[in-house]
TORVOFI-259326 format. One record per residue (C-alpha): x, y, z; residue in one letter. Coordinates in steps of 0.001 Angstrom, whole numbers, plus 500000, padded with zeros to 6 digits. Each point is the difference from the previous one (the first is absolute). Layout:
XYZa
...
This chain:
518288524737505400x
498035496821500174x
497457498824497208x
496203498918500137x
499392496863498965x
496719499575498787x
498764496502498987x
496622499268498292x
497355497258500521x
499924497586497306x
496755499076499825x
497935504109499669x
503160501635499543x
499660502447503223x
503895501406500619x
500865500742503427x
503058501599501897x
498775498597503720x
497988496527498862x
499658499259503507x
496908497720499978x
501917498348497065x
501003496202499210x
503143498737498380x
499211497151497888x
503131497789498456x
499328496924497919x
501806497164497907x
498394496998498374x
500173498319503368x
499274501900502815x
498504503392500582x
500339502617503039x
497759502111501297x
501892502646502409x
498413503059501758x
501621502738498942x
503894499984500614x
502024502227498068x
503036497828499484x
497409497551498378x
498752502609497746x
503090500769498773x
500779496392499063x
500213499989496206x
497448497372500005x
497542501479502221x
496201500997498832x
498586502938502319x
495986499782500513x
497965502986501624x
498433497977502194x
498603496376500749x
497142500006497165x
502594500583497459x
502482497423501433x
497171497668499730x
498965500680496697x
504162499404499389x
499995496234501564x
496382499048498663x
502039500969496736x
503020497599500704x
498470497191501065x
497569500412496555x
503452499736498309x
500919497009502036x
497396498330499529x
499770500079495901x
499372498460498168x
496694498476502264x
499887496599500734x
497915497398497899x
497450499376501572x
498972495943499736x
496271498970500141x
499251496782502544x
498098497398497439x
């Protein structure tokens, strides 16, 4: 008897059993990974799954906001 794995979209939340149009996202402070959908990535204990490309972009845009604070001063040219 074999089980379903289901995994879920971490941006809306969406669960699927067949996320076939899926990507596998895995990220450290570093470096980050986009993957199209590979199931031994997904199963990584540090992968994030993402329904589909608008939701692994709203992911990144997300980690390289967090990279990026806080902003940079900004200097004024006399």
């Amino acid at each position: 008897m074999s089980s379903l794995k289901e995994f879920q979209c971490e941006i809306c939340g969406i669960v699927s059993g067949n996320p076939i149009h899926w990507f596998v996202i895995e990220c450290g402070d570093q470096k980050l990974a986009v993957v199209k959908w590979d199931l031994n990535a997904a199963n990584s204990p540090t992968a994030r799954h993402f329904c589909g490309e608008a939701h692994a972009q709203v992911y990144i845009s997300r980690w390289f906001e967090s990279m990026c604070s806080p902003p940079k001063a900004v200097f004024k040219a006399s």
